[in-house]
C-alpha positions as CSV (number, residue, x, y, z in Angstrom):
1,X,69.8,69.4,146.9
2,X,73.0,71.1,145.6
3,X,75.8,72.0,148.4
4,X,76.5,75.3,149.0
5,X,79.4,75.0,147.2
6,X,77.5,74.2,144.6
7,X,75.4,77.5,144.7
8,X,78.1,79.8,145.5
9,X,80.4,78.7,142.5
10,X,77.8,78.8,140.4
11,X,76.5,82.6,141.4
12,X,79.7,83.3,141.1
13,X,79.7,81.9,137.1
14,X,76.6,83.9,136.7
15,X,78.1,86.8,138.3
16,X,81.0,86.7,136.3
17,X,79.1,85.9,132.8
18,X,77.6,89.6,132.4
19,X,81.6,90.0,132.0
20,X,81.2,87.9,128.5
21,X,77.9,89.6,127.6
22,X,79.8,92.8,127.4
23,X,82.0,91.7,124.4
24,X,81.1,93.1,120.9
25,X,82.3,89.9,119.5
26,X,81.2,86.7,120.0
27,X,83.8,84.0,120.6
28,X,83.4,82.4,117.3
29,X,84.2,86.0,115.4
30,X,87.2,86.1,117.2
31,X,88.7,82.9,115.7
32,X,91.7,83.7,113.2
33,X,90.5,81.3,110.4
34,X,86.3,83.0,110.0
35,X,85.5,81.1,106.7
36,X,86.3,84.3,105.2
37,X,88.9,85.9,102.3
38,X,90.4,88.4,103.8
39,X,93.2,90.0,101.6
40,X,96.5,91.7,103.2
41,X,96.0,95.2,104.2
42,X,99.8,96.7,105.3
43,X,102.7,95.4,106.2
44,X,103.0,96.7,110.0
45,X,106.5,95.0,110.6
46,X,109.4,93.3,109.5
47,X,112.5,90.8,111.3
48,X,115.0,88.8,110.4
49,X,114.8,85.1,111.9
50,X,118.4,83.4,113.1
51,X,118.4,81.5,109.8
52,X,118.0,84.7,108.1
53,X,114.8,84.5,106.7
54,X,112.9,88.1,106.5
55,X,109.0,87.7,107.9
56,X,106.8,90.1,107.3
57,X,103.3,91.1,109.7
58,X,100.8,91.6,108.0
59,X,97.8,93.2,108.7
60,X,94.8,91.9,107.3
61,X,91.9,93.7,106.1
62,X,88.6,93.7,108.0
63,X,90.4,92.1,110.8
64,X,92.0,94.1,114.0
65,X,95.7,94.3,114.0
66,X,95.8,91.4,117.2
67,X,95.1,88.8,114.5
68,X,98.1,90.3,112.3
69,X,100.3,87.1,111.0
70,X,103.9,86.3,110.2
71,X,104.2,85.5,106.6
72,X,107.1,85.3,104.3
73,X,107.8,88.4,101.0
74,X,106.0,85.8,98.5
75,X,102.6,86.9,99.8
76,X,102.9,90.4,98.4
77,X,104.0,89.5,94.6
78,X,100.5,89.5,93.9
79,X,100.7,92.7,95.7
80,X,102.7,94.9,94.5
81,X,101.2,98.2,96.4
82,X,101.2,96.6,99.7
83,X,105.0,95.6,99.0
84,X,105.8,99.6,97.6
85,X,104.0,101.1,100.9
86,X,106.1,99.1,103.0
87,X,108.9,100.3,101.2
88,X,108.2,104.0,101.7
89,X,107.6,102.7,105.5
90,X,110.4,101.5,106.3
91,X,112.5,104.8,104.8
92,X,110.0,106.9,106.7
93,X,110.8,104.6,109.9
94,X,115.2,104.4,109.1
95,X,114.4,108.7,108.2
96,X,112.9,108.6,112.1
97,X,109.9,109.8,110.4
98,X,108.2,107.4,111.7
99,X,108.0,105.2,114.1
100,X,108.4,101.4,114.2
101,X,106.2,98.9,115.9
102,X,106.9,97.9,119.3
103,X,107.2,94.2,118.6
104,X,107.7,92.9,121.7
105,X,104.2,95.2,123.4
106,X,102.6,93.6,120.0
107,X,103.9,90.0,121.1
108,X,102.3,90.7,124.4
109,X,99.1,92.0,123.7
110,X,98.1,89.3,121.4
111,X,99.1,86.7,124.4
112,X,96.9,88.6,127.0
113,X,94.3,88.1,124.0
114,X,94.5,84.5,123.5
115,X,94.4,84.1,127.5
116,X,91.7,86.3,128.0
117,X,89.4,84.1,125.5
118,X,91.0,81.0,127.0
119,X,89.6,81.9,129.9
120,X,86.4,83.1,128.6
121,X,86.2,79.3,126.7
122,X,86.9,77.6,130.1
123,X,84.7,80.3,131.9
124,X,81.5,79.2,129.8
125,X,82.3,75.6,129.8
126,X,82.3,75.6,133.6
127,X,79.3,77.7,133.9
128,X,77.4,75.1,131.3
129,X,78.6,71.8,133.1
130,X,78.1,73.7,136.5
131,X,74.0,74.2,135.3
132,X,73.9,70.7,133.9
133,X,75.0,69.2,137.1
134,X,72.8,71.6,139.3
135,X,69.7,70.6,136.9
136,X,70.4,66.9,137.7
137,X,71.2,67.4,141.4
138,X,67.7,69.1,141.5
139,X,65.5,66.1,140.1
């Protein structure tokens, strides 16, 4: 027979697992690398690193703008539009046109993101080894 313990911390997996059924996405679609091409949409942001090399985020199509990546200017000599837009951005941004993106909020976000499905990875894997050992305690 399983302690209480046992049952409690398990209800409380169950409980907490309507939580994960609520997503949209399942945890594999949330991976960065889906098997899929997925070409550069905009550039959403630009900074100088100390050694003074520019870095670009990019924003990739049919993805959300959390799994935007850092990549250098010679992803976008194959695209020349994307390059030209980001131009006109930045003029539109120096113009205060428009407005630049809040870097550090961006940083932040995608942190809160990657502990969230940490936590939903962990969450799962406890709830699964928590079943295997109450099935075992049981027979």
């Amino acid at each position: 027979m399983a302690s209480d313990n046992t049952l409690i911390y398990l209800q409380y997996l169950e409980a907490h697992d309507e939580d994960l059924q609520d997503d949209n996405e399942s945890l594999a679609s949330l991976e960065t690398d889906d098997g899929e091409d997925h070409p550069p949409e905009k550039i959403i942001a630009e900074i100088e690193a100390k050694n003074g090399n520019i870095w670009y985020l990019v924003k990739w199509k049919d993805c959300p703008v959390l799994r935007s990546s850092w990549e250098g200017r010679e992803l976008f000599n194959d695209c020349p539009e994307i390059w030209g837009a980001w131009l006109i951005e930045k003029q539109k941004q120096a113009d205060g046109k428009s407005k630049p993106l809040d870097i550090a909020a961006f940083n932040k976000a995608v942190l809160d993101l990657e502990v969230a499905e940490s936590q939903r990875r962990t969450l799962r894997r406890l709830r699964r080894k928590a079943k295997r050992v109450l099935s075992t305690v049981e027979t």
